[in-house]
Wavefront OBJ file of the C-alpha trace (Angstrom):
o trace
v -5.380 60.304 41.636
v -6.076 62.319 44.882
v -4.190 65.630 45.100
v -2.076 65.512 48.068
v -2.551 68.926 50.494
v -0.143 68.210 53.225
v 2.040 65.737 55.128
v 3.157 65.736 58.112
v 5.306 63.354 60.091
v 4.034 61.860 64.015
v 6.338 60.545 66.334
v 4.942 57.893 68.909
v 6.093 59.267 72.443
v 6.144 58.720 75.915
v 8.240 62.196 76.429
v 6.185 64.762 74.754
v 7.614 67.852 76.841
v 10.959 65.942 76.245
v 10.736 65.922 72.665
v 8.834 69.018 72.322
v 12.394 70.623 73.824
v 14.364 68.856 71.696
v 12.816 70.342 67.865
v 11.787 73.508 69.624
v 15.593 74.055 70.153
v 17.153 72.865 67.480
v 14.407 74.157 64.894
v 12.363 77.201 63.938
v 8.982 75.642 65.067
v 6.760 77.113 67.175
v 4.228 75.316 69.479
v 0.639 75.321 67.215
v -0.936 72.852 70.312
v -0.140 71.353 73.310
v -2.187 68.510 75.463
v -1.406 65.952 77.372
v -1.483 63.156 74.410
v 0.005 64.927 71.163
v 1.946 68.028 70.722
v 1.583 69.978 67.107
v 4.887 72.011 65.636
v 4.586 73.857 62.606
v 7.660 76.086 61.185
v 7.615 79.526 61.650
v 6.606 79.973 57.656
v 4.032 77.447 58.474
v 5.034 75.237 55.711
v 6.997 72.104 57.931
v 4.739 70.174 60.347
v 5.519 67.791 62.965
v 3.129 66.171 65.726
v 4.473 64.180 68.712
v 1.970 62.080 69.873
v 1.763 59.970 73.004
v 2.460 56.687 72.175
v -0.076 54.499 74.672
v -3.092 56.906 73.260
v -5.956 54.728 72.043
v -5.244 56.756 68.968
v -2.154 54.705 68.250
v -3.250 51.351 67.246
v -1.806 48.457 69.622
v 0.718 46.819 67.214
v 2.253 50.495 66.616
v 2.898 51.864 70.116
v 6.963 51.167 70.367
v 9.384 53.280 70.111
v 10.497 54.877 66.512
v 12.662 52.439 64.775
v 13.232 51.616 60.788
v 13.691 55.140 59.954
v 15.198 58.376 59.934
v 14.105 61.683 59.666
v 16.468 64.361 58.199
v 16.248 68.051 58.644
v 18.030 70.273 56.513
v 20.107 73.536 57.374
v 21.842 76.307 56.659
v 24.334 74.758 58.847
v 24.421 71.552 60.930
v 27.678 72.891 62.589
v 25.411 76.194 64.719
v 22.815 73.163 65.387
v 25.533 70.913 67.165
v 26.772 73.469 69.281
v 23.044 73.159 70.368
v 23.404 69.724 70.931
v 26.118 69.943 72.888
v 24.905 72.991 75.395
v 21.498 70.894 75.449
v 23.246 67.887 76.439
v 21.121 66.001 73.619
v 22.551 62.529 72.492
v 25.007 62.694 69.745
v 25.485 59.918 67.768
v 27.774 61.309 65.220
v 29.403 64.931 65.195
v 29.017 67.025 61.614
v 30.921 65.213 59.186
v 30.968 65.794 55.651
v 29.515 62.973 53.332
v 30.917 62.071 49.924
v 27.858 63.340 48.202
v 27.894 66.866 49.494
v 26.514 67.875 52.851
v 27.757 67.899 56.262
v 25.789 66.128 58.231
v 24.945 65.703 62.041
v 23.329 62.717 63.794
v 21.312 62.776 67.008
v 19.087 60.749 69.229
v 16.056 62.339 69.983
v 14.330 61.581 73.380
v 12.240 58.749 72.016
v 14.870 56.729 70.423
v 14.798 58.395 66.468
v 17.564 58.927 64.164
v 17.487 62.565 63.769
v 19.945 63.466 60.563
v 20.527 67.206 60.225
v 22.452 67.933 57.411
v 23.639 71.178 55.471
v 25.054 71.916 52.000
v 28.591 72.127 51.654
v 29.397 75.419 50.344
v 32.047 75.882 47.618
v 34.738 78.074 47.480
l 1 2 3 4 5 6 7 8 9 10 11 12 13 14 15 16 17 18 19 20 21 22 23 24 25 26 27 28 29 30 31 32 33 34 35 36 37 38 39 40 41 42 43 44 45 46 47 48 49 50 51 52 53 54 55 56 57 58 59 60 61 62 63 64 65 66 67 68 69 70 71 72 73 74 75 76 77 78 79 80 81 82 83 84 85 86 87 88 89 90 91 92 93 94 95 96 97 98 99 100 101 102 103 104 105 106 107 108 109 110 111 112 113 114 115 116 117 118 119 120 121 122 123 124 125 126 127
């Protein structure tokens, strides 16, 4: 078996300064590169990755150049109630305000500029 070093997640885009805005704001991650086809953000530890990368680049095989659908990515907080006073100020899509879930973390849907489910969710604390 091949010993995994690193995964990272690409989103297929045709608003990189768009979405690099959006996880800049909401998130700890700073800009590693920026070009006019793909966008690298790594977390401020450098341990959480994320490239945006433009969608109609011959990089992106034919068949896979749509818009994110069938998935969701979640992000995980101290709390998702700081990040959707974000969202609001930003004016970023909100499909759901923080909520919390019957297995124990308040969670917080957006939209993010190309169309992905963006689930940021936090622990519930006890008393």
């Amino acid at each position: 078996m091949e010993v995994l070093n690193r995964i990272m997640t690409n989103i297929c885009s045709d608003k990189l300064q768009e979405s690099k805005h959006f996880y800049t704001k909401l998130f700890d991650f700073n800009v590693d590169y920026d070009s006019d086809w793909f966008i690298h953000l790594i977390s401020k530890d450098k341990n959480l990755e994320l490239g945006i990368i433009d969608k109609s680049n011959e990089l992106v095989p034919e068949g896979f150049q749509n818009n994110p659908q069938g998935f969701y990515m979640t992000f995980v907080v101290e709390s998702a109630d700081e990040l959707f006073k974000i969202a609001e100020s930003e004016k970023f899509e909100i499909v759901s305000p923080p909520m919390d879930t019957f297995y124990g973390q308040r969670r917080l849907l957006l939209k993010d500029p190309n169309g992905a489910l963006v689930d940021i969710s936090s622990p519930i604390k006890g008393d």
